[in-house]
LUMPAVEX-798510 format. One record per residue: x, y, z of N, C-alpha, C, O, CB in turn; residue in one letter. Coordinates in steps of 0.1 Angstrom, whole numbers, padded with zeros to 4 digits, always signed. Glycine has a CB too. Layout:
XYZXYZXYZXYZXYZA ...
// end
This chain:
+0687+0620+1403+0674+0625+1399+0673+0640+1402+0679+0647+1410+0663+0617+1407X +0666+0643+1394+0667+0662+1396+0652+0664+1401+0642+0659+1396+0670+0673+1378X +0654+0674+1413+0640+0677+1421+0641+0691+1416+0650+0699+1411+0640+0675+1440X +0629+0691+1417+0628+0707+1418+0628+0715+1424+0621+0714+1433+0623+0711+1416X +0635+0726+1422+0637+0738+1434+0624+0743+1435+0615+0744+1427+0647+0751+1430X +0625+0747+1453+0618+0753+1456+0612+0765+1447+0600+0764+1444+0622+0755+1466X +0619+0777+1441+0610+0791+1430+0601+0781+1418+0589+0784+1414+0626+0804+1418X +0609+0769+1414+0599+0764+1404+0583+0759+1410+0572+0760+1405+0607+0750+1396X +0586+0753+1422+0574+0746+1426+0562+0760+1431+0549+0759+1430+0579+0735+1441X +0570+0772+1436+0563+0781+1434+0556+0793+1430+0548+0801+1435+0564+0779+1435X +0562+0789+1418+0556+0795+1403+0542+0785+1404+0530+0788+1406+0568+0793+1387X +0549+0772+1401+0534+0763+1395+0524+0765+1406+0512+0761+1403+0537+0745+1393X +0527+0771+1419+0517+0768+1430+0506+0779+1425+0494+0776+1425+0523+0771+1448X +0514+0797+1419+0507+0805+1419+0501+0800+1405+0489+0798+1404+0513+0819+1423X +0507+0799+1395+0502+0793+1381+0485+0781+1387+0474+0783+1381+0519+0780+1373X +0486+0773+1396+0476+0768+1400+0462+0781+1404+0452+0785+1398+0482+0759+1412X +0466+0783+1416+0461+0796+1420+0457+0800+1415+0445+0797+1417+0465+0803+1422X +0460+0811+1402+0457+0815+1397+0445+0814+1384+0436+0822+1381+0466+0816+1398X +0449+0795+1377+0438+0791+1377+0423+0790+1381+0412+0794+1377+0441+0787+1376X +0427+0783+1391+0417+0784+1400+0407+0796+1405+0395+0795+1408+0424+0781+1409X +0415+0808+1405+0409+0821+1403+0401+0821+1394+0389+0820+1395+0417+0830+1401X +0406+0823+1385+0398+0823+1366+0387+0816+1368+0376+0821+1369+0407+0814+1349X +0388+0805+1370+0375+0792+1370+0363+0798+1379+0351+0797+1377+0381+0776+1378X +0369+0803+1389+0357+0805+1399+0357+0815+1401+0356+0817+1413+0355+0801+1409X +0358+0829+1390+0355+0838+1382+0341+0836+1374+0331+0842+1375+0367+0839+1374X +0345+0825+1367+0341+0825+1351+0326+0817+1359+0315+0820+1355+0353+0814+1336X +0327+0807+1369+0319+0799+1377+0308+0802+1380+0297+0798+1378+0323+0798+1386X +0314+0813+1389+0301+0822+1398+0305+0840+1395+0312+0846+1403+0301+0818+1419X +0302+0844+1387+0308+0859+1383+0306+0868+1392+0294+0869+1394+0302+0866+1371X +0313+0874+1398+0305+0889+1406+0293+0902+1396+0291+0906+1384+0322+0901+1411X +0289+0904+1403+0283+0914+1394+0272+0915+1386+0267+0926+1383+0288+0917+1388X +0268+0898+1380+0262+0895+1371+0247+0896+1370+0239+0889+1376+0266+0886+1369X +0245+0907+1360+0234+0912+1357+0234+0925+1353+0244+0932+1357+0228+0910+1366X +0225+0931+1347+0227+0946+1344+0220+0956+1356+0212+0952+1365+0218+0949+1329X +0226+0967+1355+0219+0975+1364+0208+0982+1360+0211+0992+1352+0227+0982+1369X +0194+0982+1361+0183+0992+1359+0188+1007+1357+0187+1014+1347+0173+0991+1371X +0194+1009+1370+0197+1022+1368+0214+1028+1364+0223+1034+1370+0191+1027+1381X +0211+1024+1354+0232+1025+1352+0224+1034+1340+0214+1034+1334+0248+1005+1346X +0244+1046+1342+0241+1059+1335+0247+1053+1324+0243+1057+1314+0245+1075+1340X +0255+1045+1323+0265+1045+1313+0260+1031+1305+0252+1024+1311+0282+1045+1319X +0266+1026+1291+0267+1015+1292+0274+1010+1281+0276+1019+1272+0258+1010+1294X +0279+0999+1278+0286+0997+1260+0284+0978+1261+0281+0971+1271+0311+1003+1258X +0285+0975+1247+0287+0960+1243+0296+0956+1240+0302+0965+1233+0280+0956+1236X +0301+0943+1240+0316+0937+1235+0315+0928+1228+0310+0918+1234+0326+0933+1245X +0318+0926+1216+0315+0914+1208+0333+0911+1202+0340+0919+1196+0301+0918+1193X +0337+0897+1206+0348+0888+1199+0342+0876+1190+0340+0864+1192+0357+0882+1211X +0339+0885+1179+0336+0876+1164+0342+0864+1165+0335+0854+1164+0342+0882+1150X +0361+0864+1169+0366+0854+1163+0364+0837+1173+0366+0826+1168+0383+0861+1162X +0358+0840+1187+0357+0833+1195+0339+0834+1200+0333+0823+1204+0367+0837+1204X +0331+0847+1201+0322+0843+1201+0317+0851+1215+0305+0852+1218+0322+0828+1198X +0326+0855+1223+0321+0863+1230+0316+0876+1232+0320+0886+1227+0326+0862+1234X +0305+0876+1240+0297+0886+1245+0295+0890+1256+0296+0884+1266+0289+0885+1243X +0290+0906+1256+0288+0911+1267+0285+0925+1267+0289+0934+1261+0297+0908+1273X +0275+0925+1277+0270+0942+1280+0272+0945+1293+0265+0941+1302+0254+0946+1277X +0283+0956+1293+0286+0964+1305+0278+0972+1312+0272+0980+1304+0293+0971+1303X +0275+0975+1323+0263+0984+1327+0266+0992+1340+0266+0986+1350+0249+0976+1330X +0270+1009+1340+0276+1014+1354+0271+1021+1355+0264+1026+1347+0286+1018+1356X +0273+1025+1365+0265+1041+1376+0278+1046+1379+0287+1042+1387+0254+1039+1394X +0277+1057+1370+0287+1069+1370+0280+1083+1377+0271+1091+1372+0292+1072+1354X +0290+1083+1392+0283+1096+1400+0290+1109+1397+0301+1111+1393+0285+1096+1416X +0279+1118+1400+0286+1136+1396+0300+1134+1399+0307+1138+1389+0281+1152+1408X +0304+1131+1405+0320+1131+1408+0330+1125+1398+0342+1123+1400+0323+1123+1420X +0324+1123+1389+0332+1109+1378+0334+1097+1386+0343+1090+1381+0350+1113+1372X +0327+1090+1398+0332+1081+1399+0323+1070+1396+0311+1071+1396+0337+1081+1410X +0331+1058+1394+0319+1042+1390+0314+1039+1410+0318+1037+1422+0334+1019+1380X +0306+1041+1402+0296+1036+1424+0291+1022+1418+0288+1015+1429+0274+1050+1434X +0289+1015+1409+0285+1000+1402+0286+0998+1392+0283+1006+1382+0274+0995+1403X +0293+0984+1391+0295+0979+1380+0287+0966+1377+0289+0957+1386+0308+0979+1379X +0280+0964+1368+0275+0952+1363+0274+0944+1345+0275+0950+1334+0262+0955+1367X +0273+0927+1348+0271+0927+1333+0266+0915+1333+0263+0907+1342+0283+0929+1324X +0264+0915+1316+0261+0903+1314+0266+0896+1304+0272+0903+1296+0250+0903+1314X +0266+0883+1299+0277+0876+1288+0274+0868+1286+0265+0865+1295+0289+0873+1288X +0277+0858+1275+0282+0846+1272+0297+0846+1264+0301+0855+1256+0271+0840+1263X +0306+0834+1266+0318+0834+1261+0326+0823+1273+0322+0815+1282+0323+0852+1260X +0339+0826+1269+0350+0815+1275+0352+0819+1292+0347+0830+1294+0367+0818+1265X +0355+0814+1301+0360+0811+1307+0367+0827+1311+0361+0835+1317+0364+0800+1303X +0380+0829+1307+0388+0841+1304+0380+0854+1299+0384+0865+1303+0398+0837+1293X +0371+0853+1292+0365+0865+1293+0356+0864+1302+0355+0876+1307+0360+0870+1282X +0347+0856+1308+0340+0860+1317+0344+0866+1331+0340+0876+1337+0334+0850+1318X +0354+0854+1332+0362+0861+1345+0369+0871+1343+0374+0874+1354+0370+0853+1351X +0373+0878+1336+0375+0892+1331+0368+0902+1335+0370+0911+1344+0373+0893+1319X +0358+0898+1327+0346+0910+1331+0343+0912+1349+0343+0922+1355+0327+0904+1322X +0342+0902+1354+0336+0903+1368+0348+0903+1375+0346+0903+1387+0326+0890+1372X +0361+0904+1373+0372+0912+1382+0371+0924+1385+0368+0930+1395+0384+0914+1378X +0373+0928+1365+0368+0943+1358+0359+0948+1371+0365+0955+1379+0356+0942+1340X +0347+0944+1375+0332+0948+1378+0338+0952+1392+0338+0964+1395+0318+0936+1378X +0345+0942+1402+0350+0939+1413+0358+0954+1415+0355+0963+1423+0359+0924+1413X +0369+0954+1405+0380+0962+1408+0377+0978+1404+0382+0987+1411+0392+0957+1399X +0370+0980+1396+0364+0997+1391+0348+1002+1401+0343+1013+1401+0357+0996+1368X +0344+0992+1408+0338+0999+1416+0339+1008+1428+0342+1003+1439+0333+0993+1417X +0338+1017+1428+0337+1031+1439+0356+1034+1433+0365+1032+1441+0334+1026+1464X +0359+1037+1422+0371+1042+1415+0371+1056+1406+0366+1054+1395+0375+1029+1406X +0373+1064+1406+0371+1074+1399+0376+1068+1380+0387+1062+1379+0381+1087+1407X +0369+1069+1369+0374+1069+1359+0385+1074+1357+0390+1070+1368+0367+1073+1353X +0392+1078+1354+0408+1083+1356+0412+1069+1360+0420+1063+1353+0413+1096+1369X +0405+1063+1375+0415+1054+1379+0412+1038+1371+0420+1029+1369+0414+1053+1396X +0399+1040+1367+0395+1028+1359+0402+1029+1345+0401+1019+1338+0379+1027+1358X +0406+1036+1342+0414+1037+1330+0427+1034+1326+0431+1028+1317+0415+1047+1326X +0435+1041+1339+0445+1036+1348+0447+1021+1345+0456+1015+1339+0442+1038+1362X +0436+1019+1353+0443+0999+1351+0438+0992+1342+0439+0980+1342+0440+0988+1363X +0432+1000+1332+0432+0993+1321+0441+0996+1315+0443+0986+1307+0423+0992+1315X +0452+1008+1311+0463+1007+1309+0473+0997+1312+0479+0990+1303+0465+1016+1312X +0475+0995+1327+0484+0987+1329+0484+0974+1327+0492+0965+1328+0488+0988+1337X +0470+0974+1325+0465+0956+1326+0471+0952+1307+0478+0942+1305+0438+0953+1328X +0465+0963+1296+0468+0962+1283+0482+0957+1285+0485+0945+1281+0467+0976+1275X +0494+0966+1291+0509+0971+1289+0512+0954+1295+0519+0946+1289+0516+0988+1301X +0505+0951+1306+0516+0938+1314+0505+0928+1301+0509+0917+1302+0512+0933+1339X +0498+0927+1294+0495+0919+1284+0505+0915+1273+0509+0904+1269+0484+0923+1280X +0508+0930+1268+0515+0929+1252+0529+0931+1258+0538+0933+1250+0510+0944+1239X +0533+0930+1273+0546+0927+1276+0555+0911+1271+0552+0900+1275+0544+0928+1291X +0565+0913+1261+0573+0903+1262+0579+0895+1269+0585+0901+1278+0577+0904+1257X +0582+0877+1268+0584+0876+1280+0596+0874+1281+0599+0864+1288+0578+0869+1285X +0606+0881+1276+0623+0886+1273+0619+0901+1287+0630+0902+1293+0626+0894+1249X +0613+0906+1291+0611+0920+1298+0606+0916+1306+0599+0905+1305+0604+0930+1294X +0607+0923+1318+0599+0925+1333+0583+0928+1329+0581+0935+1319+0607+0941+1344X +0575+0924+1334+0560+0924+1332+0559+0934+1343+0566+0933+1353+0550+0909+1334X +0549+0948+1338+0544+0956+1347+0537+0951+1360+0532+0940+1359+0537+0962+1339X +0534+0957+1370+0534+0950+1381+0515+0954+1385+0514+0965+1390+0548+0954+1394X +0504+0948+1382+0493+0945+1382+0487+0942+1389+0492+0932+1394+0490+0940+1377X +0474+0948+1397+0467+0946+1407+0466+0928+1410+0465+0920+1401+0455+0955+1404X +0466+0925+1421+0462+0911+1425+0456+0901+1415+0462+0893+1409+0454+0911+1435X +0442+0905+1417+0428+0899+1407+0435+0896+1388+0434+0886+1380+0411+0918+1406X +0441+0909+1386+0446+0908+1374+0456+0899+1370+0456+0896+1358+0447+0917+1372X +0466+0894+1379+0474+0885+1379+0468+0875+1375+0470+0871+1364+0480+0883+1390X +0460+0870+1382+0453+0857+1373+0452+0854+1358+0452+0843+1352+0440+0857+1376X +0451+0869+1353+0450+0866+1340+0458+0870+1331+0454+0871+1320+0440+0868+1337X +0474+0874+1337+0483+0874+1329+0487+0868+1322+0492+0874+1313+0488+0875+1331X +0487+0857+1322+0493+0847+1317+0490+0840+1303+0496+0831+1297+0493+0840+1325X +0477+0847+1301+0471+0847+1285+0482+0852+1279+0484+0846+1269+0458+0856+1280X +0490+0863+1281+0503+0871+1269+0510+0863+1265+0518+0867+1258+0512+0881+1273X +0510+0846+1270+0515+0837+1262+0506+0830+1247+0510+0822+1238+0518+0827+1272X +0493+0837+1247+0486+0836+1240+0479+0841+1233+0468+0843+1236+0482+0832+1241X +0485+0847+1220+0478+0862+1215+0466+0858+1213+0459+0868+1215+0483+0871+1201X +0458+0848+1209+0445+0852+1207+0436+0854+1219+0428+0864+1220+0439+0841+1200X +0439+0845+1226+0436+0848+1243+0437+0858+1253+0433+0857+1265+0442+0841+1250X +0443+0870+1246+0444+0886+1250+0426+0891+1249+0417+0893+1258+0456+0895+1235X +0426+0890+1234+0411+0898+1231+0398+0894+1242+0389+0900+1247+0405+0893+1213X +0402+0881+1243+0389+0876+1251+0394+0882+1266+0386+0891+1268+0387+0857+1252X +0402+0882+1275+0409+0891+1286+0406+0902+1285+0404+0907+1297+0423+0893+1285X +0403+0911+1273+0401+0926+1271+0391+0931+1270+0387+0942+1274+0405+0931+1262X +0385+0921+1264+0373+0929+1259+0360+0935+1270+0352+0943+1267+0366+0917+1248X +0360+0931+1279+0351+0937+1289+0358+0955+1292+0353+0966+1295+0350+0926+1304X +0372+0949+1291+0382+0963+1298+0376+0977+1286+0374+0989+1288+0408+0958+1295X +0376+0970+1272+0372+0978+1261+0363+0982+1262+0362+0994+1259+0371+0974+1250X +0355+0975+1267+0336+0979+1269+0338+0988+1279+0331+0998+1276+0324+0966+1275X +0345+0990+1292+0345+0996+1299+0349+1012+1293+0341+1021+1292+0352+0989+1306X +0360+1012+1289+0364+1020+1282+0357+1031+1274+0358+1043+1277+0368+1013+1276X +0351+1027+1267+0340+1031+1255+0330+1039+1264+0327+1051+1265+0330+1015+1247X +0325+1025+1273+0313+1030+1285+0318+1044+1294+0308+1049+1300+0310+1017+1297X +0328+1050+1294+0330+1056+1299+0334+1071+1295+0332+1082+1301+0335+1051+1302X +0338+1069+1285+0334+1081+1271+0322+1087+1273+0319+1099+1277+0331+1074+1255X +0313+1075+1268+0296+1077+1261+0286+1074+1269+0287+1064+1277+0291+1068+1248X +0278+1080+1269+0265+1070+1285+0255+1058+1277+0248+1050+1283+0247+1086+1294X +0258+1059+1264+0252+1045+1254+0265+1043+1244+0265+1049+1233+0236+1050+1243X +0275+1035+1247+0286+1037+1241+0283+1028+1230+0290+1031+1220+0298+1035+1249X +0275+1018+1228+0270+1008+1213+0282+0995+1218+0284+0990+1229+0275+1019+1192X +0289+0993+1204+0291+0973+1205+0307+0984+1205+0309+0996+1201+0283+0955+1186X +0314+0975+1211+0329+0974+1211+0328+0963+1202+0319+0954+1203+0338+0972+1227X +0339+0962+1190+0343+0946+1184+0358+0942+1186+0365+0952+1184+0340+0946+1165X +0364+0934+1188+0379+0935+1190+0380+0920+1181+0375+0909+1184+0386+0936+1208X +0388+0925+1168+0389+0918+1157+0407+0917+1162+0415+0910+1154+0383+0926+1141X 
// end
């Protein structure tokens, strides 16, 4: 009978985990709600799935995010997206919130022939969509909103077709 090695059992432990993360992400969101007083803000619409969402931040003289908030409807994966997003870019200078949305993009559209860029904690959870291209856009799309929002202080609808 063939058992399984120990690295397989824990992969599936963090693969659990990790789930588990997402869910109670998507569950109870951090953040959720807009901010009254946010300087910035943008919208995210995924036509192909149906998700939504409006980003809302307070960007200080300094360029930095001091709060992040939002609000949505959509899957699971984008919700819990957004409210990592919210978790992880607060008190971060833009530069740095850009930063990891770079690397979050790069360890997404990483093949899985290649070493996956190595991604803050929170974001690990939701690697594992890059086995699923459609399941990227919903992953992103808050990161996009973010994005945008950070440009413009009314950045309008992000769409990711």
């Amino acid at each position: 009978m063939n058992m399984p090695d120990a690295s397989s059992a824990h992969v599936a432990d963090r693969h659990a985990l990790y789930r588990e993360l997402v869910l109670e992400h998507a569950r109870a969101p951090r953040n959720f709600g807009l901010l009254s007083h946010a300087t910035h803000r943008a919208e995210g619409i995924n036509p192909l799935c149906g998700d939504k969402l409006e980003l809302s931040l307070v960007i200080d003289a300094d360029s930095r995010i001091s709060q992040a908030g939002f609000i949505g409807t959509g899957c699971a994966i984008s919700l819990a997206s957004a409210s990592i997003l919210t978790e992880l870019i607060a008190g971060r200078s833009i530069a740095e919130a850009k930063a990891l949305f770079e690397n979050f993009q790069d360890a997404l559209d990483c093949q899985d022939d290649n070493p996956m860029p190595t991604v803050e904690e929170p974001l690990r959870a939701l690697s594992g969509v890059r086995r699923f291209p459609s399941r990227i856009k919903c992953a992103t799309l808050a990161w996009h909103a973010m994005a945008n929002a950070v440009q413009e202080r009314d950045a309008g609808v992000v769409t990711t077709e």
